[in-house]
DONU-33404 format. One line per 8 residues: number of its first residue (from 1); for each residue y, z, x of N, C-alpha, C, O. Coordinates in Angstrom, 3 decimals, m for minus. Atoms other than C-alpha are relative to their C-alpha. Layout:
<nodes>
NUM = Y/Z/X/Y/Z/X/Y/Z/X/Y/Z/X | ...
</nodes>
This chain:
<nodes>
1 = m0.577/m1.321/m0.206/m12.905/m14.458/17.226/0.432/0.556/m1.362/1.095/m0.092/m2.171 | m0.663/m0.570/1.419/m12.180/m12.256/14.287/1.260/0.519/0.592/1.640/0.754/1.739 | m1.302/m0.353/m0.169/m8.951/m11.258/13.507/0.434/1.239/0.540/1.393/1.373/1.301 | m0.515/m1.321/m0.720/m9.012/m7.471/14.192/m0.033/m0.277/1.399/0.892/0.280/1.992 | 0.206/m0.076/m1.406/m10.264/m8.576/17.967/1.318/m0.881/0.741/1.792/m0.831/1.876 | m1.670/1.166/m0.505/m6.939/m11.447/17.995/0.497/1.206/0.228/0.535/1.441/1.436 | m1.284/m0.751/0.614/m4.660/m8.411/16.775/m0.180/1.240/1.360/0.834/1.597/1.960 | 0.068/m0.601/m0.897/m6.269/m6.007/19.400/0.441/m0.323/1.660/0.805/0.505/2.495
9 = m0.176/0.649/m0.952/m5.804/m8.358/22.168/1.337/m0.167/0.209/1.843/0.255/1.249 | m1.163/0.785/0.075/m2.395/m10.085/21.128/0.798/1.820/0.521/1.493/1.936/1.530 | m0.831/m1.004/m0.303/m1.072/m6.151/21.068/m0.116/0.971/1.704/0.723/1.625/2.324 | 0.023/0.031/m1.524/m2.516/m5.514/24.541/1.221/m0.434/1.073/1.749/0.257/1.944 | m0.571/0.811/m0.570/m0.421/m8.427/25.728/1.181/m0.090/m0.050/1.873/m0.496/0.883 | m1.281/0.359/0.408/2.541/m8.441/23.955/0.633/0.849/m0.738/0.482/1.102/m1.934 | m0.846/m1.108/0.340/5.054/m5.863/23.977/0.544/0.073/m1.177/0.498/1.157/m1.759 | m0.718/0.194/1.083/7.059/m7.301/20.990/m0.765/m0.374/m0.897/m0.254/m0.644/m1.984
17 = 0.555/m0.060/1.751/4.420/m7.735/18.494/m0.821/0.952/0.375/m1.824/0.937/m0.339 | 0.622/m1.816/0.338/2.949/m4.054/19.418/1.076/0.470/m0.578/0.810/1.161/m1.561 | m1.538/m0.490/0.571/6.635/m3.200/18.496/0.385/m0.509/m1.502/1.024/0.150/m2.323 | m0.008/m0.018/1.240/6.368/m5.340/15.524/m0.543/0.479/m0.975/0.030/0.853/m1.999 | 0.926/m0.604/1.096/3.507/m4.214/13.726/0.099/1.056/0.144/m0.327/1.659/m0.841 | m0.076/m1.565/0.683/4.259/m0.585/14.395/1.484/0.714/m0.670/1.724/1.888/m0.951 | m0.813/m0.442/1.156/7.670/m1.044/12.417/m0.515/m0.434/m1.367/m0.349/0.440/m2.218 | 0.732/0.510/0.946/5.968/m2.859/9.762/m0.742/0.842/m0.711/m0.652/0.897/m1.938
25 = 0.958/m1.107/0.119/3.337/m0.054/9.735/m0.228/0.566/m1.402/m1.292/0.426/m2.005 | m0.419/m0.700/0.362/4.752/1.957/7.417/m0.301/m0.733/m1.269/m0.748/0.037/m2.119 | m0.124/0.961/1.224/4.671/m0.940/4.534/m1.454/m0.286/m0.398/m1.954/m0.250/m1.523 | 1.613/0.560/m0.085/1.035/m2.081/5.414/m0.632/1.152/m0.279/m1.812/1.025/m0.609 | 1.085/m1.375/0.451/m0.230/1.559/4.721/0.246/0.373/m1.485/m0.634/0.767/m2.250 | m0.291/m0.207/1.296/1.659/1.961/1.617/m0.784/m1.223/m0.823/m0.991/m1.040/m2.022 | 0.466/1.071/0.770/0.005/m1.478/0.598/m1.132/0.437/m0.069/m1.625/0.744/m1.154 | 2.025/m0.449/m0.293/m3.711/m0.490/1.814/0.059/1.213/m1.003/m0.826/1.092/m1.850
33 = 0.566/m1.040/1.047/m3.281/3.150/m0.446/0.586/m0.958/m1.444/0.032/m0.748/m2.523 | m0.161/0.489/1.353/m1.820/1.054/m3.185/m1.553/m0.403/m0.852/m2.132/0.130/m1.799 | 1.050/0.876/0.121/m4.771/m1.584/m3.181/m1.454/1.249/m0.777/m2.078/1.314/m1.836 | 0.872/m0.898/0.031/m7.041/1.381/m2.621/m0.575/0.856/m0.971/m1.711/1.108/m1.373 | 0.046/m0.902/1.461/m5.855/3.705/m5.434/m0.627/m0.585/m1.063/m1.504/m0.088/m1.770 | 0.560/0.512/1.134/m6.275/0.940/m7.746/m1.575/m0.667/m0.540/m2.131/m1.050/m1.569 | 2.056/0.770/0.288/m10.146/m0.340/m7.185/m0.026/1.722/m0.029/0.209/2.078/m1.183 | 0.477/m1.638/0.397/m10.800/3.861/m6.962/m0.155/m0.224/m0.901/m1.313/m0.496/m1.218
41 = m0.376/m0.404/1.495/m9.331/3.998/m10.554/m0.919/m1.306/m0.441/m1.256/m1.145/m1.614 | 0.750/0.225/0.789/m11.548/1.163/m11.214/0.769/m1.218/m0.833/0.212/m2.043/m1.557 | m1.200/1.645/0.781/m8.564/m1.629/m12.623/m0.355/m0.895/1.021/m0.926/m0.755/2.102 | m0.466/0.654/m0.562/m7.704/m4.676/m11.990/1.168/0.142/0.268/1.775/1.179/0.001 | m1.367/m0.076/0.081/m4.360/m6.004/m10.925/0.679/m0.060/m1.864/1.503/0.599/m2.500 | m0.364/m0.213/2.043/m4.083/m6.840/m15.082/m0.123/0.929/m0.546/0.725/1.346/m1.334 | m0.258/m1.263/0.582/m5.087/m4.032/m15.936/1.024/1.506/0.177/1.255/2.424/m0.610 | m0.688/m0.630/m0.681/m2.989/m2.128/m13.862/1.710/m0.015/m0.478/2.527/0.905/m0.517
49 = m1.185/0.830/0.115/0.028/m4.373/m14.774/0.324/0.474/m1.583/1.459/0.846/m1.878 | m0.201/m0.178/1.134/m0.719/m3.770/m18.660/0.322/1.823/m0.324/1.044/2.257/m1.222 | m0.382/m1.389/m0.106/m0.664/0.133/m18.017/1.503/0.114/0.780/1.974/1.151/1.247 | m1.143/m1.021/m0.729/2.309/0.565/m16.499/1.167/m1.485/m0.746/2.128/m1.773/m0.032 | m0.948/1.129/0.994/4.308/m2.622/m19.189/0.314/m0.361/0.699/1.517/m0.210/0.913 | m0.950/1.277/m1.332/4.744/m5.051/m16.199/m0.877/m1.551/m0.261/m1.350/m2.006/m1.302 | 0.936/1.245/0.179/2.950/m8.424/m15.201/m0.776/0.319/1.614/m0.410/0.953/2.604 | 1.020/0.076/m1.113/m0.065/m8.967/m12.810/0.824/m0.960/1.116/0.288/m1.127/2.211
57 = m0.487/0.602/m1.289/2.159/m10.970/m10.600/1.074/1.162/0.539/1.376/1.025/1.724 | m0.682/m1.091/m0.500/4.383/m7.870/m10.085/m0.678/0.862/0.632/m0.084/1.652/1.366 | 0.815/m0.693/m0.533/1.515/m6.266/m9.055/m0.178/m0.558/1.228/0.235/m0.092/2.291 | 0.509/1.191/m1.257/0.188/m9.054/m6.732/1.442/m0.171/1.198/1.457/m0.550/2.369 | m1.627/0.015/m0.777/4.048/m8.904/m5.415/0.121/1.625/0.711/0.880/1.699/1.678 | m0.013/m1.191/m0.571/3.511/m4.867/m4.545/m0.939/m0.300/1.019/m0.473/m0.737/2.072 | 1.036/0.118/m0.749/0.374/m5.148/m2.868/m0.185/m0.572/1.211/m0.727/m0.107/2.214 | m0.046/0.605/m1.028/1.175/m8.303/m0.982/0.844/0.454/1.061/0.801/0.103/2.240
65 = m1.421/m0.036/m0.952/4.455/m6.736/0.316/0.895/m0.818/m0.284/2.032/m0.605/0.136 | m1.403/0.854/0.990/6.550/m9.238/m1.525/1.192/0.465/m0.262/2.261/m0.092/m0.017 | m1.023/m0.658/0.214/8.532/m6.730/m2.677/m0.870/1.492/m0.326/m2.030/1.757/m0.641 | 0.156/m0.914/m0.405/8.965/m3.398/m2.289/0.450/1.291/m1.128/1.612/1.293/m1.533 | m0.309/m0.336/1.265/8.771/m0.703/m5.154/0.906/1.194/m0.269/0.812/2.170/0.474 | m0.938/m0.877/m0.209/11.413/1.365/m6.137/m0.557/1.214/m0.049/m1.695/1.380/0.391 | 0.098/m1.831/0.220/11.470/5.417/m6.940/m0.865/0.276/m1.302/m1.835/1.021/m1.443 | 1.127/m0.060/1.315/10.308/4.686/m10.727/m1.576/m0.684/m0.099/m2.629/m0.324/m0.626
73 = 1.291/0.241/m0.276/7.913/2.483/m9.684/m0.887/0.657/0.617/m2.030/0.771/0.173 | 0.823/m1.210/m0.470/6.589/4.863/m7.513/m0.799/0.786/m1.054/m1.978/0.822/m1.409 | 0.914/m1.251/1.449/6.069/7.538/m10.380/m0.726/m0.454/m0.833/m1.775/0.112/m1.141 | 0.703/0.135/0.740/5.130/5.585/m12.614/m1.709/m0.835/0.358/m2.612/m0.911/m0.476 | 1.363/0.172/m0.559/1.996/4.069/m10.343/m1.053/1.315/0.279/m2.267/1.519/0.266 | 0.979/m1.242/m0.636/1.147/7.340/m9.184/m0.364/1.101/m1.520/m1.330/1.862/m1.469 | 0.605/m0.444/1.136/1.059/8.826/m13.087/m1.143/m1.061/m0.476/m2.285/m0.639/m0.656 | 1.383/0.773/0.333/m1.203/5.799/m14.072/m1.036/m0.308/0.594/m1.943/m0.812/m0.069
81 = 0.798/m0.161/m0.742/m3.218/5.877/m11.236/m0.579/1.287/0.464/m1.512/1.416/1.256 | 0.548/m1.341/m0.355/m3.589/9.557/m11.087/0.288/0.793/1.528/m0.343/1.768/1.935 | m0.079/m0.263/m1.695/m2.326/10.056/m7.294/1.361/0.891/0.258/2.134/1.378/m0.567 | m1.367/m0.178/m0.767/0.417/11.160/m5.011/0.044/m0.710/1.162/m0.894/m0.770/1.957 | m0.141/0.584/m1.014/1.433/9.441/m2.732/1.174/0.874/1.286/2.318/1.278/1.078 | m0.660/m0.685/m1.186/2.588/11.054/0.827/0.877/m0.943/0.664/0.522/m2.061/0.290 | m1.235/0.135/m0.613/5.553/9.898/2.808/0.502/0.984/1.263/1.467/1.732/1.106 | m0.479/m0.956/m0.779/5.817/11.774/6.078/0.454/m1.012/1.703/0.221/m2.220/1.755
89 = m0.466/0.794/m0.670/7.274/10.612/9.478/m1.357/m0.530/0.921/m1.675/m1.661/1.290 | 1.067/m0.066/m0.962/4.180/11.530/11.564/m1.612/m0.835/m0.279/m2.462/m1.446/0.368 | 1.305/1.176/0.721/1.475/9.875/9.457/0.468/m1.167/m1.299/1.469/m1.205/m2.014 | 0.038/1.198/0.463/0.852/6.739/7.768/0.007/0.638/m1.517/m0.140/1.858/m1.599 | m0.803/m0.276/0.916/1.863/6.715/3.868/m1.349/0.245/m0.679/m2.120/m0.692/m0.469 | 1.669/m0.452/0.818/m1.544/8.151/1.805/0.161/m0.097/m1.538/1.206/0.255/m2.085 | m0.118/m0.455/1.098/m2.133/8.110/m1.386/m1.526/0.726/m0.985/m2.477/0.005/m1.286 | 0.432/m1.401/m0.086/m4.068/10.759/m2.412/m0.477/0.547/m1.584/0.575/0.900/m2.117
97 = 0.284/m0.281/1.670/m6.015/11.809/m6.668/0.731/1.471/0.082/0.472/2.360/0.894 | m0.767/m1.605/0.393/m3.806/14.904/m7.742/m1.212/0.762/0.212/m2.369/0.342/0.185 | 0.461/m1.251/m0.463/m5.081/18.037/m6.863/0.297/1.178/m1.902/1.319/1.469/m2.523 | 0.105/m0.670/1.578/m6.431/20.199/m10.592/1.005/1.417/0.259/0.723/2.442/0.879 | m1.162/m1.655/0.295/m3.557/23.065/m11.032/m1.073/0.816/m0.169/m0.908/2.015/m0.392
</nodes>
């Protein structure tokens, strides 16, 4: 069985982990546009890590959900990656190549 068909099933069945994964949600989407932004742009996690004066395990620590990045981290991913990232209640967290003024 692959996993999406477990995860479809298990949330069928079970009230409290449909309830878990859709507070979770919110973290797992910000991880997926993270991931996302950064193969777009074409980095690695090292390279990623050396642009923005951190380490590739700080990276590998965003991504996984390890930890969770503050306000500067924010900006400063979304200036070296070129993005914005959305934040709204109704949809999942996007992140998004700036739009040319």
């Amino acid at each position: 069985m692959r996993h999406r068909d477990y995860v479809a099933q298990r949330e069928a069945k079970d009230e409290k982990f449909r309830a878990a994964r859709e507070e979770l949600r919110p973290q797992y989407e910000f991880r997926r546009a993270l991931i996302g932004a950064r193969i777009a742009a074409g980095l690695t996690r090292k390279q990623l890590a050396d642009r923005l004066s951190t380490t590739q395990s700080a990276i590998a620590r965003l991504e996984s959900g390890a930890q969770m990045p503050t306000l500067d981290t924010l900006y400063r991913l979304a200036v070296v990656l070129g993005i914005d990232f959305t934040i709204t209640p109704k949809e999942p967290i996007t992140a998004r190549p700036h739009e040319a003024a």
